[in-house]
C-alpha positions, 0 to 999 in steps of 0.5 A: 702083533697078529690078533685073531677076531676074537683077540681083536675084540679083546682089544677093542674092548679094552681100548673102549674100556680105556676111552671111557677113563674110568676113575679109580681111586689111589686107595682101590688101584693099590688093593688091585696091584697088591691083589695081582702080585698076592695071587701068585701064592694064593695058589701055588699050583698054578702055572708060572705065567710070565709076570708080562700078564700082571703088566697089562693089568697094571699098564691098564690102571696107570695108563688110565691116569692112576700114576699121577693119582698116588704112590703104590701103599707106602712106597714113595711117590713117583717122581715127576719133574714138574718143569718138564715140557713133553713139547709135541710128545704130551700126549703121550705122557699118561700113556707111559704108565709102569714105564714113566720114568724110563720115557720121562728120562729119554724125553729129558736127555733128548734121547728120543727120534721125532719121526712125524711120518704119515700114510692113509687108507680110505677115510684112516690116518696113521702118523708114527710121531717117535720112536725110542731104542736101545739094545733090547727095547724098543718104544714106538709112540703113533696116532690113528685118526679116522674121518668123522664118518668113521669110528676108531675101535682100535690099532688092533694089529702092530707088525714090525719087520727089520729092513736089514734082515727081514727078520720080524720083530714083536710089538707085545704090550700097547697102552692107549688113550683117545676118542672117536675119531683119534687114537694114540698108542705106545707099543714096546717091543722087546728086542735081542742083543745078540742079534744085529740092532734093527737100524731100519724098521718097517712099521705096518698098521691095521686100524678097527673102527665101527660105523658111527653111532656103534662105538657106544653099543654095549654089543659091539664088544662081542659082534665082530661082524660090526667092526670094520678093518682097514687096508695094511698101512706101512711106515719105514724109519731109518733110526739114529745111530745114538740108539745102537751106539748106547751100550748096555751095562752089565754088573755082577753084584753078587748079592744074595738073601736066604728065602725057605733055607735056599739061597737066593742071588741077584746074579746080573743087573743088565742096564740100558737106557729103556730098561733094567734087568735083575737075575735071580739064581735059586741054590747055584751048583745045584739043580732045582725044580720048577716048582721049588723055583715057584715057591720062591718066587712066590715070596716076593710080593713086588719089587722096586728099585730106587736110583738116585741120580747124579743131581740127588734126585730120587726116582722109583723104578717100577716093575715092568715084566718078568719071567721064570728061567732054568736056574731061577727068575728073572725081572725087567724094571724101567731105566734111569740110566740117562740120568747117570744114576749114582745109586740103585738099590733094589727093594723086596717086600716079602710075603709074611709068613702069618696066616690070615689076610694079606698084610697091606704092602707096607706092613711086609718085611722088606729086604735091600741090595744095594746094586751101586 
């Protein structure tokens, strides 16, 4: 992840937003998540952006700890497994925000890589405590500290490098918590699975801090002249077989619902141990434009799956990040495969077709498939 001044202020900024752990009740987070998934069809010129957009917005509010405050409207509450220890990792654990159920479900099946690897520059300390992987994600968890002379802004640049072929690897969404002189992080990092699995990682950091007293100063946000850069710092991990070895599995079901007179089929569920995969094909056989493509998706106000393990347990997986494809739309959600699920059924509440206001998420029609 290379940001520009600007971009690193951005972040900077939000880091601080973060840092100030801002209360936000259950009752306002579910207004604020219904507004992102509703402004898609309040105007359906607009671009179809990547729904990775709406996973900031929604990774900013869980992260800040709303995940543990209420479930989403009417939704069932997430499940937390109280007698779980996160041991050296409970730090991380309000970090995992949209994505708690796939790394509650790696911490309980050891499915997890403590790397406890250091190195420093100047008066910063960067530790990458774990890492998790599978075929198509990667999840790393680290801490920057800095001395007391110095203030963390931020981990504002995470690049990655595949030591086996040198290709480089994206770090996209990153979540983190902390004060003035220590910042944890979890930074994803989407991977291709038909390309050779990262076995060796370089992991390189750049740490923002400001001088001491200025974390504070309203006009640091935008005064990229106060922030303070340190030197590249670089970490190599070999990581365990387990995480190469763990296939994905890849399920057909064929379902489909009919959206506008179109058909619309949940072609592929892709599941791995850090993630879950949904394609949608509007009309197959036949060409569609985006924008009718659009229009479709647009009808779908959010999308959970709920997976009941093999002990009946019951677990929500939220929606991650999504994208538009040529055929139709694709939406990735977090995993429970670990937990040798024995059901999965995916929930859809579709926008009303009434005018007026939005109707409350739990007031919308709600279509099921059930995956297994």
């Amino acid at each position: 992840m290379n940001t520009s001044p600007e971009e690193q202020a951005m972040l900077a900024d939000a880091a601080q937003l973060r840092r100030e752990r801002m209360q936000i009740g259950a009752s306002e987070a579910s207004e604020a998540i219904r507004r992102g998934f509703a402004s898609r069809s309040a105007s359906r010129k607009r671009r179809f952006l990547p729904y990775a957009v709406a996973a900031v917005a929604l990774a900013v509010l869980l992260g800040a700890g709303w995940w543990q405050g209420g479930p989403i409207g009417g939704l069932p509450a997430l499940h937390t497994a109280k007698d779980l220890d996160w041991g050296v990792l409970a730090k991380y654990e309000p970090l995992s925000g949209v994505d708690h159920a796939t790394l509650e479900s790696a911490v309980r099946n050891d499915y997890i890589q403590l790397v406890n690897k250091s190195v420093s520059s100047g008066p910063y300390r960067i530790t990458l405590d774990a890492v998790t992987a599978d075929e198509n994600k990667m999840l790393l968890l680290y801490t920057a500290t800095a001395e007391s002379g110095h203030e963390i802004k931020a981990v504002n640049s995470v690049k990655l490098t595949d030591l086996n072929s040198g290709r480089p690897l994206n770090a996209e969404l990153q979540i983190s918590n902390g004060d003035v002189h220590s910042f944890s992080a979890l930074s994803t990092v989407m991977l291709d699975r038909s390309q050779p699995f990262p076995s060796r990682i370089e992991v390189d950091f750049q740490v923002t801090s400001v001088n001491p007293g200025k974390l504070g100063d309203p006009k640091t946000g935008a005064a990229a002249a106060d922030f303070l850069y340190s030197d590249r710092m670089k970490i190599n991990v070999d990581l365990e077989p387990k995480f190469e070895q763990t296939q994905t599995v890849v399920m057909q079901p064929d379902r489909s619902i009919s959206i506008d007179g179109r058909k619309v089929v949940l072609s592929k569920m892709e599941v791995s141990p850090l993630m879950t995969r949904a394609t949608f094909t509007v009309d197959p056989g036949s060409r569609t434009d985006l924008e009718t493509r659009r229009s479709i998706r647009d009808k779908f106000r959010y999308m959970n799956i709920v997976s009941t393990n093999w002990n009946g347990r019951v677990v929500q997986l939220s929606p991650v990040a999504g994208n538009g494809t040529d055929v139709g739309f694709q939406q990735i959600f977090s995993s429970s495969m670990l937990d040798k699920p024995r059901s999965l059924v995916l929930k859809m509440y579709l926008e009303s077709d009434d005018p007026g206001a939005p109707k409350p998420l739990e007031e919308l029609p709600v279509v099921e498939m059930k995956i297994r």
